[in-house]
C-alpha positions as CSV (number, residue, x, y, z in Angstrom):
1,X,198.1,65.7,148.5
2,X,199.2,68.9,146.6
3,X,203.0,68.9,145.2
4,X,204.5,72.2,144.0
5,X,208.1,72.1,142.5
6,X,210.4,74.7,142.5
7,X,213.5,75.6,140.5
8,X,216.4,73.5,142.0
9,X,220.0,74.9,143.5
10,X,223.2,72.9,142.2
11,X,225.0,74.8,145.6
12,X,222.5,74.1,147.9
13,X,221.2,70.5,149.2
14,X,218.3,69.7,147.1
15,X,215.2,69.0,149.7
16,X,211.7,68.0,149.9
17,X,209.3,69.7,152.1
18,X,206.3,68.4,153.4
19,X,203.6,69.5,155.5
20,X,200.7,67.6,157.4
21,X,197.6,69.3,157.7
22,X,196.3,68.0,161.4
23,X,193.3,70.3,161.4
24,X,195.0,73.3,163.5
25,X,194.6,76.5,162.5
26,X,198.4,77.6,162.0
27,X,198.9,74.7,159.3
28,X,200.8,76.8,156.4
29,X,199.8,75.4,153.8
30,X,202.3,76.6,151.2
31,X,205.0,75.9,153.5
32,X,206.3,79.2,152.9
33,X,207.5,79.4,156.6
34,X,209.2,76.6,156.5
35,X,210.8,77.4,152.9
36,X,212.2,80.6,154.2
37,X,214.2,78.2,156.9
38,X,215.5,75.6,154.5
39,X,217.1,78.5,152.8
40,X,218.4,80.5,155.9
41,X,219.6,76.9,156.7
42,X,221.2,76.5,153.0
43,X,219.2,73.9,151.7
44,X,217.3,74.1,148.2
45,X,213.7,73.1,148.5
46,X,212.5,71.6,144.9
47,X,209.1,70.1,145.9
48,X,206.8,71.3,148.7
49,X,203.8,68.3,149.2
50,X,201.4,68.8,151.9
51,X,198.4,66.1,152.8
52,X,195.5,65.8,155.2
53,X,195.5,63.5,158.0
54,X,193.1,63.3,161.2
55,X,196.2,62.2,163.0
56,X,199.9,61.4,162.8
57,X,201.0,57.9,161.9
58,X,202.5,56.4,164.7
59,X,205.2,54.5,162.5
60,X,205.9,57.5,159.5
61,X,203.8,60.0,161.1
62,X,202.2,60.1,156.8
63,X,201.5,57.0,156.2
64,X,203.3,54.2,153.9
65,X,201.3,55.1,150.8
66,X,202.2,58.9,151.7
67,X,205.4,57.8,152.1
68,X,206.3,56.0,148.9
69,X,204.9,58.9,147.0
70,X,207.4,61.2,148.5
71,X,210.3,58.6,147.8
72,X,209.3,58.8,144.1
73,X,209.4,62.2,144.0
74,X,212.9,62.2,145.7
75,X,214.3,60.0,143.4
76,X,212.4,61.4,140.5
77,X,214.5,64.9,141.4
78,X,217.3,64.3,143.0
79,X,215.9,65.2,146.4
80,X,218.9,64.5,148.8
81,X,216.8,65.3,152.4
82,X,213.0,65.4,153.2
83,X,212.3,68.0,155.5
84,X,208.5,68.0,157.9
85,X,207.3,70.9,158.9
86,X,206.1,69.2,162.2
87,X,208.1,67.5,165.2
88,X,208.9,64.0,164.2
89,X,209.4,61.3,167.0
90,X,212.8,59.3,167.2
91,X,211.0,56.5,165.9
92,X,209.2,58.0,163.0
93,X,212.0,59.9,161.6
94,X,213.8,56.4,161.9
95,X,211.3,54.5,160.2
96,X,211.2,57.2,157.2
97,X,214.7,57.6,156.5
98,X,215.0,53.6,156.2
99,X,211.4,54.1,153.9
100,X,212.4,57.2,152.0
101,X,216.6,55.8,151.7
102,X,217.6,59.2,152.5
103,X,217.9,61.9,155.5
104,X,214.6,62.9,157.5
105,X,214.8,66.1,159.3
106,X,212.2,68.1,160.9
107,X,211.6,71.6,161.8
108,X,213.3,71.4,165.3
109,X,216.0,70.1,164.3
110,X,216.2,72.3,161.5
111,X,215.7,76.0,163.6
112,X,218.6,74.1,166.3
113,X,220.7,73.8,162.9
114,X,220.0,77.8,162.0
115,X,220.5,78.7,165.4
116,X,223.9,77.1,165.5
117,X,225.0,79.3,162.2
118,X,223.8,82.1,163.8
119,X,225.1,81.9,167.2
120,X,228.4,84.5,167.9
121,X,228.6,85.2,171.6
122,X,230.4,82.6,174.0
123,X,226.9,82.5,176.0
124,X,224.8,81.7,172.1
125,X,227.1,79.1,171.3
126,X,226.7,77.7,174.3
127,X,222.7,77.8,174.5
128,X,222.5,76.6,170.9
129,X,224.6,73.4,172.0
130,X,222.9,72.9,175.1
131,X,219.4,72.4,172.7
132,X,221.6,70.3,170.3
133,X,222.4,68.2,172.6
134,X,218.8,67.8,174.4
135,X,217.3,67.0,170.9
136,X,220.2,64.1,170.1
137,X,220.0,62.6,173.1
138,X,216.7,61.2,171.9
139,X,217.9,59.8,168.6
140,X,221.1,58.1,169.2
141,X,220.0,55.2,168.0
142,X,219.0,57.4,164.3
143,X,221.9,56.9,162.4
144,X,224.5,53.9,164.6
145,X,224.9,50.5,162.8
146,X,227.6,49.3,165.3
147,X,225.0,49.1,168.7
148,X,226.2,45.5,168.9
149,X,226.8,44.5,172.7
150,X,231.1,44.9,173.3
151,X,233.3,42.8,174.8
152,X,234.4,43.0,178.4
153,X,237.9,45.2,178.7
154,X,241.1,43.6,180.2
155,X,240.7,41.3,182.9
156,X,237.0,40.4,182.3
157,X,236.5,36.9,181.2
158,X,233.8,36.9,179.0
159,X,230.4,38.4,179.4
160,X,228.7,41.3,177.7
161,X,230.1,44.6,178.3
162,X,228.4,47.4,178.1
163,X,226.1,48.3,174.8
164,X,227.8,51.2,172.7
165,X,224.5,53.1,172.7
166,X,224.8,53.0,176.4
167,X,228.5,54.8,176.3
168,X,227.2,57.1,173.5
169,X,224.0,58.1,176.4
170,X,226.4,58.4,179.3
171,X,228.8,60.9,176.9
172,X,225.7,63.0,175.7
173,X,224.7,63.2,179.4
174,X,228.3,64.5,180.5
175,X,228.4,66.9,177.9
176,X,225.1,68.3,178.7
177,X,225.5,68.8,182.3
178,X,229.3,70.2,181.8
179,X,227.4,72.7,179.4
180,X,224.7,73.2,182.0
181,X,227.6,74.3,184.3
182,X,229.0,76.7,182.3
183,X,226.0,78.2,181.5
184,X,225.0,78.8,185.1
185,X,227.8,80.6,185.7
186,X,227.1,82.6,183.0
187,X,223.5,83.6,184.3
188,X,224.7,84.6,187.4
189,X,227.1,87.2,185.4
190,X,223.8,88.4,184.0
191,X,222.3,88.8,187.4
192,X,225.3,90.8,188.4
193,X,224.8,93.2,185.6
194,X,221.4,93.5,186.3
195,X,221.5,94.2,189.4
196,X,223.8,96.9,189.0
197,X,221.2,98.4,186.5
198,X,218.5,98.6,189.2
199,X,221.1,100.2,191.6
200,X,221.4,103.1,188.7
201,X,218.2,103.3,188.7
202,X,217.9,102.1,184.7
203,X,214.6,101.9,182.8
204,X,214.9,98.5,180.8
205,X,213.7,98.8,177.5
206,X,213.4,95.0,175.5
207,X,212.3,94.8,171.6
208,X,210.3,91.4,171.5
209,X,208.7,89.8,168.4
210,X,208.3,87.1,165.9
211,X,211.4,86.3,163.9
212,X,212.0,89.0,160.9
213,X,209.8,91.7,162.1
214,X,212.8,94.4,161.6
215,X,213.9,94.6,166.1
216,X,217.8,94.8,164.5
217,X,216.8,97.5,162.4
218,X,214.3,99.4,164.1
219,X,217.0,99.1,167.0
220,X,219.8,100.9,165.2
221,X,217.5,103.5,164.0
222,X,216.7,104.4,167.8
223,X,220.3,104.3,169.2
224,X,222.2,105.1,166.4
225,X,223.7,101.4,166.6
226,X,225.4,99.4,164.1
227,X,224.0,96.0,165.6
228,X,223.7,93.0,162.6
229,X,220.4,93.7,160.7
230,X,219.4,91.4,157.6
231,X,216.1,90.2,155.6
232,X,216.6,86.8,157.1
233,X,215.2,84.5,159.9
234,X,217.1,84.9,163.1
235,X,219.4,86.8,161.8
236,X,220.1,87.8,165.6
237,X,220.6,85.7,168.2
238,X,222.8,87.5,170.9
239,X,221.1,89.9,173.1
240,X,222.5,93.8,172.2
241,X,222.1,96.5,174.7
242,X,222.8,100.3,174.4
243,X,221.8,103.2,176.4
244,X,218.6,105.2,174.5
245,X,218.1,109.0,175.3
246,X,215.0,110.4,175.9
247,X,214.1,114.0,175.4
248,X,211.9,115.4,178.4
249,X,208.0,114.8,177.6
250,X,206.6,118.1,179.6
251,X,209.5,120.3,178.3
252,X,211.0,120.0,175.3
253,X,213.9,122.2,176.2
254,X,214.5,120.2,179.0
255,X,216.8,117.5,180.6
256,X,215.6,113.6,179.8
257,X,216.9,111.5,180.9
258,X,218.4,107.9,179.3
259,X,217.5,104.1,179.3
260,X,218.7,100.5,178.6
261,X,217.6,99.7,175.0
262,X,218.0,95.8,174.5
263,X,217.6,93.5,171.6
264,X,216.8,89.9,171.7
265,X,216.5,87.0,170.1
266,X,213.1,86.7,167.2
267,X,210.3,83.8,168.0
268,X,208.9,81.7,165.5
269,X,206.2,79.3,165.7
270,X,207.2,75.6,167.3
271,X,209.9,77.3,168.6
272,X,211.4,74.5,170.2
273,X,210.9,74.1,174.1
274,X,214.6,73.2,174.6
275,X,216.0,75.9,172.7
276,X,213.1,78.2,175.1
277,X,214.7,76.5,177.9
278,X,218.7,77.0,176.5
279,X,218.0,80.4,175.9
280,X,216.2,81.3,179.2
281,X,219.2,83.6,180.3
282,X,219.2,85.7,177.4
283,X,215.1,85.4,177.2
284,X,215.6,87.1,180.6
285,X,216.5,90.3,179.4
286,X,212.3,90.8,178.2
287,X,211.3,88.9,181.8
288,X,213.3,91.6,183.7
289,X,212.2,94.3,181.6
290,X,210.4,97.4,182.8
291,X,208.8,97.8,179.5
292,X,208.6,95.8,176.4
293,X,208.6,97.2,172.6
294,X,206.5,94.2,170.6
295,X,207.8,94.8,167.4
296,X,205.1,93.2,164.0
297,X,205.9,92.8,160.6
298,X,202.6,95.1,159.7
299,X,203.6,94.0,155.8
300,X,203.3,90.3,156.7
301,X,199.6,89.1,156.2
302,X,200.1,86.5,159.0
303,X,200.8,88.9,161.7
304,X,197.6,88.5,163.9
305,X,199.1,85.0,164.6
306,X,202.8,86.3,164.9
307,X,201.4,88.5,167.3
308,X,199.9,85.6,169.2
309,X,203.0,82.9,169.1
310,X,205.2,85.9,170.6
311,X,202.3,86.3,173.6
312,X,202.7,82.9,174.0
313,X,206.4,82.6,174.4
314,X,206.4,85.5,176.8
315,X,204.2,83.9,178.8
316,X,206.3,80.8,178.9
317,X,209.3,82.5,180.2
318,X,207.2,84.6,182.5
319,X,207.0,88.0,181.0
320,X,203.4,87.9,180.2
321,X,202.7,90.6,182.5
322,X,205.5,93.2,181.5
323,X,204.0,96.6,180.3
324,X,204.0,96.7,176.2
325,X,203.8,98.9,173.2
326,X,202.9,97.7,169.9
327,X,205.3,98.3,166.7
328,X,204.1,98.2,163.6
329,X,207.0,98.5,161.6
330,X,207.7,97.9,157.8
331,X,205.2,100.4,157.1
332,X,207.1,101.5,153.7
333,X,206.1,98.1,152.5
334,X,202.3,98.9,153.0
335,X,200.3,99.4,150.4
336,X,198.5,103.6,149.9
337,X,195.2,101.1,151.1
338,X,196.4,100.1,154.3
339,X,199.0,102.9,155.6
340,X,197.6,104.0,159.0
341,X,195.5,107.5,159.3
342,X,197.5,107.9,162.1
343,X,201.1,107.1,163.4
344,X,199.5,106.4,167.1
345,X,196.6,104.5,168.3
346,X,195.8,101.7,171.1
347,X,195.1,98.0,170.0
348,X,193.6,95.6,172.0
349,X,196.0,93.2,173.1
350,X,194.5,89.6,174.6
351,X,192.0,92.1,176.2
352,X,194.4,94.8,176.9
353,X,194.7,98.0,175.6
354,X,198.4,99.1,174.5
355,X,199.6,102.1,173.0
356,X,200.5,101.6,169.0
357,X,203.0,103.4,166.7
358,X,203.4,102.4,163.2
359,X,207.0,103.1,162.5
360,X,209.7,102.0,159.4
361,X,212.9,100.8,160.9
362,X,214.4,101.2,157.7
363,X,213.6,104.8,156.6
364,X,212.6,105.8,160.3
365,X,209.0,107.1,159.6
366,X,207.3,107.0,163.0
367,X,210.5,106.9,164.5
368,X,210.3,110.4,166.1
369,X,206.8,109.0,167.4
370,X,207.9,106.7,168.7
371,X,210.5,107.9,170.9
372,X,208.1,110.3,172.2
373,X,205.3,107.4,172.9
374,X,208.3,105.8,174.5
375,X,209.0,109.2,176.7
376,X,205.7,109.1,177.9
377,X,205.5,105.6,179.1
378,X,209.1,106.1,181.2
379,X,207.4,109.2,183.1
380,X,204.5,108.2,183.6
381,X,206.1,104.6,184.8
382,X,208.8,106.6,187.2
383,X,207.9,110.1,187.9
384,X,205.3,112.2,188.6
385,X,203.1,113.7,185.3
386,X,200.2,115.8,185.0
387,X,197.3,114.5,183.4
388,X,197.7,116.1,180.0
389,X,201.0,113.5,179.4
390,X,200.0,111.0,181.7
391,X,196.8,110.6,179.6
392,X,197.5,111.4,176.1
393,X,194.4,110.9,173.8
394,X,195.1,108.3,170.9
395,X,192.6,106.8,168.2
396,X,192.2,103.7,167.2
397,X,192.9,103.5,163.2
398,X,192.6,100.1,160.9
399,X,195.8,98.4,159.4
């Protein structure tokens, strides 16, 4: 087991992270990831401690000797919550809090607590609770002392009523389902709106990618928006849609024409299935999209497998086959070494080759390229184009 402390918080909630190393190739084994939330989150990591297993422990998912090593530590510093990088069952995150003597948390429960800061719309808020709810209906039993059986209620004579953790069950249920409702009548607003967009005839643009990759900023430097941007995880969760105009690709002096420019929400890895599920209305917006702009952190050394958690969450929510081109922004974080010889290539995506543009969202290099990349797509997609701009010849050029 490796242990590395850091400098603790008196404002923030002093936490342990750990991490288990199952043998998967995503294991981050500084936990920086997972760092990055407990702050977002406002908690104060002061020990990260990852260890090996082959599997997880059915009863503490680390083992009791794992276990009482992290207890000393906690007590040692103060450590308040213990935070795992991985899903913990009902039962093992039981078993360790009554172990450890203190609050167990775990990374869903952590990116549902994040959401719900972050959440502003009616239709967020509602999504983020609909997860919440999903994720406590399995733990009811976590932190109750009074599941004792009741009494019967007036006019019962004797006999057990019913258990409290059954009334607690059967209020999580009605909550969920009333939240359910609400939400359903919310999705079909969306599928009003969109529809009217196809009437129009709208091209529907969506900015897709992991979590921090720059879509808020890189989104206001294309329309000119003023949409919430920040150095933060999920700093947006509410989708944002403006229109985006387009300057004629076969004459510059010539009308464009404008389309719907949409930003969503950022992926991370483990996202959550019931927060994938809560937020399939506003996930949606990429599904019905005519085009997809995959934006990458191309300062961010882990981006290959960014790159591949966001292909897997679009396949989940069926936009796997929507037409893409590849951002790689935060280029003014690159260092002279890897800058890109040029601003436009193709990558090979899952076997696929996709136009690229290396852009900055934040002083707008590449931005010019890519509007015109993005020109070129929307005629060749909708109208007629020669082959000079329906073909235009790109090279491929390291990171």
């Amino acid at each position: 087991m490796s242990i590395n402390e850091t400098t603790a918080s008196a404002s923030a909630a002093p936490t342990i992270l750990v991490g288990v190393d199952l043998g998967l190739p995503h294991f981050d084994g500084q936990l920086e990831e997972l760092g990055l939330l407990a702050q977002t989150a406002g908690l104060n990591p002061v020990a990260r401690i990852t260890c090996k297993r082959k599997a997880p422990d059915a009863a503490l998912f680390i083992g009791k000797g794992k276990a009482d090593e992290i207890k000393m530590l906690a007590d040692e510093l103060g450590a308040t919550e213990v935070l795992f990088d991985q899903a913990l069952s009902p039962a093992q995150q039981r078993n360790l809090e009554r172990h450890l003597d203190r609050p167990v948390n775990d990374r869903t429960l952590l990116i549902l607590e994040i959401f719900g800061q972050r959440a502003r719309s009616h239709e967020g808020k509602l999504q983020v609770e609909l997860a919440r709810l999903q994720y406590v209906s399995t733990r009811l039993v976590r932190r109750w002392s009074h599941l004792e059986r009741q009494t019967g209620g007036a006019g019962v004579r004797g006999g057990p009523g019913e258990k409290q953790i059954e009334l607690d069950r059967r209020m999580v249920g009605d909550a969920i389902k009333r939240t359910r409702e609400r939400l359903e009548k919310l999705k079909k607003q969306r599928q009003t709106q969109r529809r009217q967009r196809e009437r129009r005839g709208a091209f529907n643009i969506s900015l897709v990618g992991y979590t921090n990759a720059g879509k808020s900023t890189l989104f206001n430097a294309l329309v000119k928006a003023r949409a919430y941007a920040a150095d933060q995880l999920f700093a947006t969760l509410d989708t944002t849609t403006r229109q985006l105009y387009l300057a004629d690709t076969q004459n510059e002096n010539g009308v464009g024409r404008s389309v719907s420019l949409s930003d969503t929400v950022g992926f991370i890895r483990d996202l959550p299935h019931g927060l994938i599920e809560a937020f399939r209305a506003t996930l949606q917006e990429a599904a019905d999209a005519d085009l997809l702009l995959h934006v990458v952190d191309a300062a961010n050394p882990n981006h290959p497998e960014q790159i591949a958690e966001v292909q897997s969450v679009l396949q989940e929510i069926g936009a796997g086959d929507v037409p893409q081109i590849l951002v790689f922004n935060k280029i003014d974080a690159l260092d002279e070494s890897r800058k890109p010889q040029r601003m436009v290539d193709v990558f090979d995506l899952q076997g696929v080759s996709v136009p690229r543009v290396f852009v900055s969202g934040r002083t707008s290099e590449g931005v010019a390229e890519l509007r015109r990349q993005l020109a070129l797509e929307v005629t060749r997609r909708t109208g007629p184009a020669d082959d000079e701009t329906d073909n235009p010849e790109v090279h491929k050029a390291p990171v």
